[in-house]
ROFILO-79497 format. One record per residue (C-alpha): residue in three letters; chain; y, x, z. Coordinates in Angstrom, 1 decimal. Each point is the difference from the previous one (the first is absolute). Last residue first. Layout:
BEGIN
ATOM residuo cadena      v      u      w
ATOM     ALA      A      Y      X      Z
...
//
This chain:
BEGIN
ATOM residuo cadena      v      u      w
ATOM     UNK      A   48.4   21.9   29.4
ATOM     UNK      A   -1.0    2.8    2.2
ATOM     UNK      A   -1.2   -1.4    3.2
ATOM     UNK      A    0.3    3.1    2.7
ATOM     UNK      A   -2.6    0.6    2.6
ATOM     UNK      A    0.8    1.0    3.6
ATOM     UNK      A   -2.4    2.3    2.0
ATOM     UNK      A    0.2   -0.7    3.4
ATOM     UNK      A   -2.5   -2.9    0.5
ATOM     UNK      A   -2.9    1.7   -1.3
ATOM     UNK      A   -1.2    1.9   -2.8
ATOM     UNK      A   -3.2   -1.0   -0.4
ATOM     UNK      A    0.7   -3.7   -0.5
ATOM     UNK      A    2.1    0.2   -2.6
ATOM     UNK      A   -2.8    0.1   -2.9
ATOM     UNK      A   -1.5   -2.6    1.9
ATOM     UNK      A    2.3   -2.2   -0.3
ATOM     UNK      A    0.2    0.0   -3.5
ATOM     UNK      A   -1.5   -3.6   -0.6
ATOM     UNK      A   -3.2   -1.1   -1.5
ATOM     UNK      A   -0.6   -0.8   -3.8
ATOM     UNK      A   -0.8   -3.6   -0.3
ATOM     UNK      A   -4.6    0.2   -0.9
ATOM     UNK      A   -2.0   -0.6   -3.1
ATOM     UNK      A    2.7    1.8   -2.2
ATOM     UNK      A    1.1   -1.4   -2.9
ATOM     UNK      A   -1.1    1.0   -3.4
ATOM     UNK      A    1.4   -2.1   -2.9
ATOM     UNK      A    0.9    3.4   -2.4
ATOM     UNK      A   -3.7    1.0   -0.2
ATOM     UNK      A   -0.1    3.6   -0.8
ATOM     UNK      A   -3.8    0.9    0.3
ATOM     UNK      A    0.6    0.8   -4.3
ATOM     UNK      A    2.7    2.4    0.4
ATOM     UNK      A    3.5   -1.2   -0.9
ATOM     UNK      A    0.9    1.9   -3.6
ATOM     UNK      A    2.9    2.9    0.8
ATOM     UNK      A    3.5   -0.4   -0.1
ATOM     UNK      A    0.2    1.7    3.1
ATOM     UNK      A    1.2   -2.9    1.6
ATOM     UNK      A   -3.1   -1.7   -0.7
ATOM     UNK      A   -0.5   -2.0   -3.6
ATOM     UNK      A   -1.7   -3.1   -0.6
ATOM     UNK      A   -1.8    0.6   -3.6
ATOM     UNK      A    1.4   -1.8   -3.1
ATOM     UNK      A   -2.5   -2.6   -1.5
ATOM     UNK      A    2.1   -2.8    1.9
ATOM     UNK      A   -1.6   -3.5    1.2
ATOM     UNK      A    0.4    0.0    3.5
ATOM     UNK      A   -3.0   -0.7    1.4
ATOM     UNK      A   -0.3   -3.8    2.0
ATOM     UNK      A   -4.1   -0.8    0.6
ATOM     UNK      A   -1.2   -2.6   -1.4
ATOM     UNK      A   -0.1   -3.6    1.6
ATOM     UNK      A   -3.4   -1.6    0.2
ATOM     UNK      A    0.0   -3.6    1.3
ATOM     UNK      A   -3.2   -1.6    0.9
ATOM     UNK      A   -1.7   -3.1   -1.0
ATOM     UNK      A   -3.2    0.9   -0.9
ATOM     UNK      A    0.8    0.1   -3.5
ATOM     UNK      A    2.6    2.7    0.8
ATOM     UNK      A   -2.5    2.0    1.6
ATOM     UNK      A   -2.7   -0.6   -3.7
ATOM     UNK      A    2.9    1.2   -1.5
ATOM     UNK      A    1.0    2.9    1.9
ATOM     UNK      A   -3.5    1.3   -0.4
ATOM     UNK      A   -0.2   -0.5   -3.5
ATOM     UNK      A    3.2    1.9   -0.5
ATOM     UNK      A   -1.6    2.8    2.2
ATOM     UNK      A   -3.2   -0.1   -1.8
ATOM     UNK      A   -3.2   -1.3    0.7
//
């Protein structure tokens, strides 16, 4: 059975089947190099877990030591 097949006996059956969304270009995605994006590049990553806070990068330094926000 093929994949059309496949879909079609799905859709018969009363499911929807939506295709993926690719951008249709035949130019490469680019870095900042200007170089092609290697194949593991997947550009809809997100991370399983919130990135913590900087605390502890603070924390060893103790109460004396003053930090400056550069903005």
């Amino acid at each position: 059975m093929s994949l059309t097949e496949a879909l079609a006996a799905v859709k018969a059956a009363g499911y929807r089947v939506t295709k993926s969304r690719t951008r249709a270009t035949d130019r490469p995605t680019l870095n900042c190099l200007g170089l092609p994006m290697s194949p593991q590049y997947d550009p809809n990553y997100r991370m399983k877990y919130r990135a913590g806070s900087t605390a502890h990068l603070y924390k060893p330094y103790g109460p004396y030591m003053k930090f400056v926000q550069m903005t």
